[in-house]
N, CA, C and O of each residue as an XYZ file, in Angstrom:
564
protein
N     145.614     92.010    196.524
C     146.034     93.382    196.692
C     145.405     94.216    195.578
O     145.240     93.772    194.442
N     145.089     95.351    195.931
C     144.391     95.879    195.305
C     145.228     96.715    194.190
O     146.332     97.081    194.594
N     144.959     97.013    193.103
C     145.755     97.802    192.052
C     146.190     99.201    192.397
O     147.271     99.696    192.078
N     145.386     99.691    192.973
C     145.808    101.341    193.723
C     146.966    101.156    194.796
O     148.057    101.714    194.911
N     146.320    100.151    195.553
C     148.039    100.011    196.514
C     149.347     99.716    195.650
O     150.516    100.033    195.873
N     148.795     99.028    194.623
C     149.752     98.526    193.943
C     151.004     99.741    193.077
O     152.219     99.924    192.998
N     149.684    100.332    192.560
C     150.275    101.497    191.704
C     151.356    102.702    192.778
O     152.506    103.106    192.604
N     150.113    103.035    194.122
C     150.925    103.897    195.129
C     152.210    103.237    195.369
O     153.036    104.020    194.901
N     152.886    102.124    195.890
C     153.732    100.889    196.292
C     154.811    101.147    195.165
O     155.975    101.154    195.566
N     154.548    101.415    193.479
C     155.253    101.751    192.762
C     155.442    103.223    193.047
O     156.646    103.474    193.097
N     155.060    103.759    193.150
C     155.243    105.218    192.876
C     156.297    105.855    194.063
O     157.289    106.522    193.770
N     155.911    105.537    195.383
C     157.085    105.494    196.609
C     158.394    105.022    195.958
O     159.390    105.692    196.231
N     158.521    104.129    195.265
C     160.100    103.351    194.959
C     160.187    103.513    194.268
O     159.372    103.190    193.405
N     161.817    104.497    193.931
C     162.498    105.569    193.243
C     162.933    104.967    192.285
O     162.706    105.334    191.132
N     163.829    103.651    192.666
C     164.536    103.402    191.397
C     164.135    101.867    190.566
O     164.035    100.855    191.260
N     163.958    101.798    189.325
C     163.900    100.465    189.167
C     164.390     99.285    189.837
O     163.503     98.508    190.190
N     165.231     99.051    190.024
C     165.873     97.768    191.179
C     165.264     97.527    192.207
O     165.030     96.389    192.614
N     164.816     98.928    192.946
C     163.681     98.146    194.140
C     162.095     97.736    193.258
O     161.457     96.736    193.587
N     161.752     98.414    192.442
C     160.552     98.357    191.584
C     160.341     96.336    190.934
O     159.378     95.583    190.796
N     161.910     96.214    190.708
C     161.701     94.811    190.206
C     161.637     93.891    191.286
O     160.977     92.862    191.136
N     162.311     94.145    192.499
C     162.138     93.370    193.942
C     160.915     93.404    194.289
O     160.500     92.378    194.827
N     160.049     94.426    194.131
C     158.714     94.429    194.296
C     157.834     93.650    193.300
O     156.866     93.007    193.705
N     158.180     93.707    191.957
C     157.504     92.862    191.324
C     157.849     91.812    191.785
O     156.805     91.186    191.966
N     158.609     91.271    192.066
C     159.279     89.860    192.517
C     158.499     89.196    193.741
O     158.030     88.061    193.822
N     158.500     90.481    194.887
C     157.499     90.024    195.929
C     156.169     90.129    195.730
O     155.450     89.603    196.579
N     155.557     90.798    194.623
C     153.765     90.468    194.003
C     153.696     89.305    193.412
O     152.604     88.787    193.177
N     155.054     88.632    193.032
C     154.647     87.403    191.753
C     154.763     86.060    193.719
O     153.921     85.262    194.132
N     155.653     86.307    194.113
C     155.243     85.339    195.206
C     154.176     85.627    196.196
O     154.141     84.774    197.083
N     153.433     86.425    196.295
C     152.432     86.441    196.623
C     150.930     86.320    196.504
O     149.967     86.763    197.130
N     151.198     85.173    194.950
C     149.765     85.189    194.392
C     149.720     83.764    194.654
O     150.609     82.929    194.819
N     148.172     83.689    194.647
C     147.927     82.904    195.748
C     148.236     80.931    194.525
O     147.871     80.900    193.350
N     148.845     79.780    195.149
C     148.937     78.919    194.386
C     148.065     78.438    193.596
O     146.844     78.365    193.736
N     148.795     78.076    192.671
C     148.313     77.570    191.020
C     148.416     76.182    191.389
O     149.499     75.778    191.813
N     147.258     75.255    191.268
C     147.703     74.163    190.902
C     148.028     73.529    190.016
O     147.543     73.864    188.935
N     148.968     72.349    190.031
C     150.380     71.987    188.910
C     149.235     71.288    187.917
O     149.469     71.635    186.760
N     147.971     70.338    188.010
C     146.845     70.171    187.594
C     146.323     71.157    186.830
O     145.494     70.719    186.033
N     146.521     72.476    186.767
C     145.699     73.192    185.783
C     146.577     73.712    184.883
O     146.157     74.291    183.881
N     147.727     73.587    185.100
C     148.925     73.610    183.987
C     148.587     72.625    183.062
O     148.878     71.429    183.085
N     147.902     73.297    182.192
C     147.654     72.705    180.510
C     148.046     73.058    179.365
O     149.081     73.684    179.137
N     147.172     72.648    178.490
C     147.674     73.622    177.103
C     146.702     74.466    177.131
O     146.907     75.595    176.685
N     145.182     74.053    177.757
C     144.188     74.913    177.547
C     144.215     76.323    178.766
O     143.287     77.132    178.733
N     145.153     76.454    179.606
C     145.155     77.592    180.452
C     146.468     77.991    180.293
O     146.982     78.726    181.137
N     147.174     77.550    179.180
C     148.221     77.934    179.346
C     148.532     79.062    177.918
O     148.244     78.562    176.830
N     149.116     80.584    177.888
C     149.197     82.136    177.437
C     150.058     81.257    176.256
O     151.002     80.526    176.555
N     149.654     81.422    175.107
C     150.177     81.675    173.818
C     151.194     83.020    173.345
O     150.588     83.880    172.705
N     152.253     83.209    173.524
C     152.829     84.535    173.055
C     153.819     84.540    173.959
O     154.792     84.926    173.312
N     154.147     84.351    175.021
C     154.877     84.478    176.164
C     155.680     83.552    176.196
O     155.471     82.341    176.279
N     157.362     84.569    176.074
C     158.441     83.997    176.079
C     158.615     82.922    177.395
O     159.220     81.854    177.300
N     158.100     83.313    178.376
C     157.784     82.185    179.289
C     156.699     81.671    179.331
O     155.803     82.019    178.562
N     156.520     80.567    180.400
C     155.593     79.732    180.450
C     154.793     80.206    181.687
O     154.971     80.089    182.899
N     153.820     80.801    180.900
C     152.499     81.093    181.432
C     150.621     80.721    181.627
O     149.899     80.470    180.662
N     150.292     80.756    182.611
C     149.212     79.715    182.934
C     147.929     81.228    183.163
O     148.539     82.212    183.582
N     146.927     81.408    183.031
C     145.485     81.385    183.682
C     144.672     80.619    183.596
O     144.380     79.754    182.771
N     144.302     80.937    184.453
C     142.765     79.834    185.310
C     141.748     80.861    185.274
O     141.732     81.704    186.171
N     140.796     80.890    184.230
C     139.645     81.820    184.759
C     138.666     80.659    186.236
O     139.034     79.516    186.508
N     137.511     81.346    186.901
C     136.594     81.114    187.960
C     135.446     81.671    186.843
O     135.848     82.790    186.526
N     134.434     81.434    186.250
C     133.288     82.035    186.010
C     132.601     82.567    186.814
O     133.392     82.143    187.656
N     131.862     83.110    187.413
C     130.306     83.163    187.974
C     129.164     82.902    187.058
O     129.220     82.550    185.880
N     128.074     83.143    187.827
C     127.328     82.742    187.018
C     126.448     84.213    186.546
O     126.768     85.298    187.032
N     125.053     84.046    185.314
C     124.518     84.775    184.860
C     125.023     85.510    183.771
O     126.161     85.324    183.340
N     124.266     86.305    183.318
C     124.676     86.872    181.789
C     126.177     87.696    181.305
O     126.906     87.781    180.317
N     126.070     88.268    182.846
C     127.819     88.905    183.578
C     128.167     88.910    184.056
O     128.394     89.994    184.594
N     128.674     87.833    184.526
C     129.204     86.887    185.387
C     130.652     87.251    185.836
O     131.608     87.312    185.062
N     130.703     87.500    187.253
C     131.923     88.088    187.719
C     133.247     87.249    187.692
O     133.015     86.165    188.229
N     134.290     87.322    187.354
C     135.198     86.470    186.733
C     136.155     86.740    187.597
O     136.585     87.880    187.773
N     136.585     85.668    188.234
C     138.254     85.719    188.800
C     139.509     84.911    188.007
O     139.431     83.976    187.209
N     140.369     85.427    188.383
C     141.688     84.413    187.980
C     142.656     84.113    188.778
O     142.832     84.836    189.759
N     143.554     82.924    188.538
C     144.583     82.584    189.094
C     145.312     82.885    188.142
O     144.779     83.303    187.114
N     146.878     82.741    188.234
C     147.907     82.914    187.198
C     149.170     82.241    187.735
O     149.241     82.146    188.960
N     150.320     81.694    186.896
C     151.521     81.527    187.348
C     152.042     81.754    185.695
O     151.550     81.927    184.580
N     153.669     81.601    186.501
C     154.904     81.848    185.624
C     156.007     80.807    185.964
O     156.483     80.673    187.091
N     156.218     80.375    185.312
C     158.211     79.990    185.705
C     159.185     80.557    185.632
O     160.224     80.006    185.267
N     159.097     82.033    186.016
C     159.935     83.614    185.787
C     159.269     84.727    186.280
O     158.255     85.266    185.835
N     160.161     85.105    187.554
C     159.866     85.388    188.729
C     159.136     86.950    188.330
O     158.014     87.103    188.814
N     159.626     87.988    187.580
C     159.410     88.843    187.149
C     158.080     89.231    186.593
O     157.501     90.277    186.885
N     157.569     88.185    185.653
C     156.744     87.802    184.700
C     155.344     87.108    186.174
O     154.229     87.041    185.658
N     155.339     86.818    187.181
C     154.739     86.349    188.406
C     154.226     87.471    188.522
O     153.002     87.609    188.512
N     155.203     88.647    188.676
C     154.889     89.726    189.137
C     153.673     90.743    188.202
O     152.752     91.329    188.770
N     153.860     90.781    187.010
C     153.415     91.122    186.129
C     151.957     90.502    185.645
O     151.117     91.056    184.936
N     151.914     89.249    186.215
C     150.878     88.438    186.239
C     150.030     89.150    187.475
O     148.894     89.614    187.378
N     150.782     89.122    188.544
C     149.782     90.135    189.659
C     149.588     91.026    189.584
O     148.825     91.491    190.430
N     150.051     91.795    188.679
C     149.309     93.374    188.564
C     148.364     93.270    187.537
O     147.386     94.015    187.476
N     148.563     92.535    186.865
C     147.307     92.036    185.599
C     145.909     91.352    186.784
O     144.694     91.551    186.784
N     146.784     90.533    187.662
C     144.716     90.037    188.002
C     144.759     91.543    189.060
O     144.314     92.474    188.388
N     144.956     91.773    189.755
C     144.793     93.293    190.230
C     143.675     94.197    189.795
O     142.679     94.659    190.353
N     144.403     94.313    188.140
C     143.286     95.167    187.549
C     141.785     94.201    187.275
O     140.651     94.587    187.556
N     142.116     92.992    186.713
C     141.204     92.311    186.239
C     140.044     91.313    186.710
O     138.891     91.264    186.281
N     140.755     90.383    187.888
C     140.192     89.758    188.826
C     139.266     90.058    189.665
O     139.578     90.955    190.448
N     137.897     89.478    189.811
C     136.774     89.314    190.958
C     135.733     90.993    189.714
O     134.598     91.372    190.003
N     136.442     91.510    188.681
C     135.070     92.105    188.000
C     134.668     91.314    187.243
O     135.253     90.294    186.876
N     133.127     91.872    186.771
C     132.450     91.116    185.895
C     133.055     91.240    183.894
O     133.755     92.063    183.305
N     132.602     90.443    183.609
C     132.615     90.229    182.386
C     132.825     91.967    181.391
O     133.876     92.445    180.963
N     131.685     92.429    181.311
C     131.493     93.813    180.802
C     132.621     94.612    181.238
O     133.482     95.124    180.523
N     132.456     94.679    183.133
C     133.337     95.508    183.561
C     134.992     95.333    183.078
O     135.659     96.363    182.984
N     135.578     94.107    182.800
C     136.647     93.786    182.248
C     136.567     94.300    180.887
O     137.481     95.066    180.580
N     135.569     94.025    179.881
C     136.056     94.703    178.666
C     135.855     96.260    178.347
O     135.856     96.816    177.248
N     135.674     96.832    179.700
C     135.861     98.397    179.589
C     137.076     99.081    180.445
O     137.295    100.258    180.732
N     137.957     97.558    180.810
C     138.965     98.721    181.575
C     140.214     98.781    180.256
O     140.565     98.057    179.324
N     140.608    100.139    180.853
C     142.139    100.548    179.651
C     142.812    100.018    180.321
O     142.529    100.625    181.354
N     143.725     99.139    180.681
C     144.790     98.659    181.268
C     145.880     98.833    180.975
O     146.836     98.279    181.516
N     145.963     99.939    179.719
C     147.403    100.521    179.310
C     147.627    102.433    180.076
O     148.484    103.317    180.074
N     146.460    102.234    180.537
C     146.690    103.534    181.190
C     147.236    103.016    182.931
O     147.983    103.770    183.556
N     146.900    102.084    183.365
C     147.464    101.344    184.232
C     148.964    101.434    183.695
O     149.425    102.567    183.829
N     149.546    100.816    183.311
C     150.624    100.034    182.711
C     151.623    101.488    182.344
O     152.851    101.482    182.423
N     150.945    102.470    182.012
C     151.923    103.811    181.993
C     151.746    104.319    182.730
O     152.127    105.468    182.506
N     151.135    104.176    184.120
C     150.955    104.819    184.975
C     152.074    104.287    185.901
O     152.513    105.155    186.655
N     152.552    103.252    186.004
C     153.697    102.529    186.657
C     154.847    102.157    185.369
O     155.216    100.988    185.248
N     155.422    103.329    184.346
C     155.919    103.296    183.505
C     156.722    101.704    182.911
O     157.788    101.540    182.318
N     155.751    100.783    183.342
C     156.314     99.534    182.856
C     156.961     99.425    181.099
O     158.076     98.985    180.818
N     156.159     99.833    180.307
C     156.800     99.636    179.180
C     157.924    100.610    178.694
O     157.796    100.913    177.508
N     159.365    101.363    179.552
C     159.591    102.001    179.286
C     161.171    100.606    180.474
O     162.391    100.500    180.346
N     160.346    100.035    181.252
C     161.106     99.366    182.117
C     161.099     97.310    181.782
O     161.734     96.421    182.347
N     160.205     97.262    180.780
C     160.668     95.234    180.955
C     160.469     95.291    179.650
O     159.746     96.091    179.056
N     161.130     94.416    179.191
C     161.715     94.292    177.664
C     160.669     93.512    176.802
O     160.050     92.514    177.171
N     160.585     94.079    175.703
C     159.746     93.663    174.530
C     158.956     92.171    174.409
O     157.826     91.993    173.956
N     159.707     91.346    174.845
C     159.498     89.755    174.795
C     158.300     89.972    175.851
O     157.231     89.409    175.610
N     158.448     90.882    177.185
C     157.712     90.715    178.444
C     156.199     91.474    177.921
O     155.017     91.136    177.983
N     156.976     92.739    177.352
C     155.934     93.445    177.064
C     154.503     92.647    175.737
O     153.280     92.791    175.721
N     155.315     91.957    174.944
C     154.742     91.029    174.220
C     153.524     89.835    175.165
O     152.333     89.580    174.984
N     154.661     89.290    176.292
C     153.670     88.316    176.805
C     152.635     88.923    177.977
O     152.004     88.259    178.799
N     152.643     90.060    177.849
C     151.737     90.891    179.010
C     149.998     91.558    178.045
O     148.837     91.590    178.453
N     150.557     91.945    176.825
C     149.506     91.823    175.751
C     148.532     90.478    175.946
O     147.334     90.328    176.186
N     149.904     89.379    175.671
C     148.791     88.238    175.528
C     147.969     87.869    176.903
O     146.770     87.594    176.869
N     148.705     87.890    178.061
C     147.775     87.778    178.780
C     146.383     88.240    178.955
O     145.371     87.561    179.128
N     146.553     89.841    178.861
C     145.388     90.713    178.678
C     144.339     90.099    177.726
O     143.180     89.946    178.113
N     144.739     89.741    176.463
C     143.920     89.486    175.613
C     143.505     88.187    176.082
O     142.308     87.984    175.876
N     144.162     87.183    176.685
C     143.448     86.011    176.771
C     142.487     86.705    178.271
O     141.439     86.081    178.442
N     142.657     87.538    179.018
C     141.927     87.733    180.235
C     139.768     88.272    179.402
O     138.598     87.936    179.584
N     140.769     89.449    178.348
C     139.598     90.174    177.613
C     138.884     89.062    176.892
O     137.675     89.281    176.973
N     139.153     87.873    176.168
C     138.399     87.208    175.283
C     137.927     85.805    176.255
O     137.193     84.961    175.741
N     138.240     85.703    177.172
C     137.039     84.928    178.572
C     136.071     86.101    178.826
O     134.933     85.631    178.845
N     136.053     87.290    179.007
C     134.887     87.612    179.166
C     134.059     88.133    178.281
O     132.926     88.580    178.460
N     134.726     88.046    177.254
C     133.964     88.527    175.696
C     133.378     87.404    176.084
O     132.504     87.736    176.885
N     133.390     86.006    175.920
C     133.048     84.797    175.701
C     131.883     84.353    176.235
O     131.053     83.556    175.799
N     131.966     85.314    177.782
C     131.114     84.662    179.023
C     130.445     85.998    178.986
O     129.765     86.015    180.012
N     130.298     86.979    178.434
C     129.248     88.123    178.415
C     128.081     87.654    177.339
O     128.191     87.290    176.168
N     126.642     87.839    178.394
C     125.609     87.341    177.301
C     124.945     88.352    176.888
O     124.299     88.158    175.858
N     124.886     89.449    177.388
C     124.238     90.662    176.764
C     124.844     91.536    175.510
O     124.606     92.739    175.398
N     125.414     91.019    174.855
C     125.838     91.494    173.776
C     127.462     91.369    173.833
O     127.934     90.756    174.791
N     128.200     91.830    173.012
C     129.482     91.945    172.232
C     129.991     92.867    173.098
O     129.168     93.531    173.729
N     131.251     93.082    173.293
C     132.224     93.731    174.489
C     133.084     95.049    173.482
O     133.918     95.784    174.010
């Protein structure tokens, strides 16, 4: 799903309570993680829950990057899908030029999930941003 539906989808629903049912139905709708890539090495440092990405490389100097993601907290699923939304199937570069906090106040999330979440939503980002720092060969991001 694309991040614009995503954002419009928020913006229709008035009150937080349906907003978190919706996150709830984005976190079950991403597509399965296998229990196999649950490691230490794909698994988010910072996050009060237990959180997983899977980058996909492509290939070449900027190499278009997808991800998988899971949670064991249904909320935090959700939050994981609006993160590959923004981030998933661009390239390398193109990932370290998006603001994703203008996203993120644009669907007034940090005003709505609590500090611990907001903490492990950083780290995700940053572990999403430093795979493609990593895998960009034309210079520094």
């Amino acid at each position: 799903m694309s991040i614009e539906l995503i954002v419009e989808n928020f913006e229709f629903l008035d009150d937080w309570d349906d907003r978190y049912k919706y996150l709830i139905e984005l976190g079950n709708s991403l597509p399965a993680f296998p229990e196999s890539a649950q490691t230490a090495e794909t698994k988010v440092q910072g996050c009060v829950s237990q959180v997983w990405i899977l980058p996909n490389i492509g290939e070449g100097n900027d190499p278009k990057i997808t991800f998988l993601g899971t949670s064991d907290a249904h909320i935090v699923r959700g939050l994981i899908a609006i993160t590959l939304a923004i981030f998933s199937g661009k390239t390398a570069s193109e990932i370290g030029s998006i603001n994703e906090n203008a996203v993120f106040e644009q669907l007034d999330l940090s005003e709505h999930i609590t500090p611990q979440r907001s903490n492990g939503l950083r780290s995700m980002v940053q572990r999403i941003k430093d795979t493609a720092s990593a895998n960009y060969n034309n210079g520094s991001l």
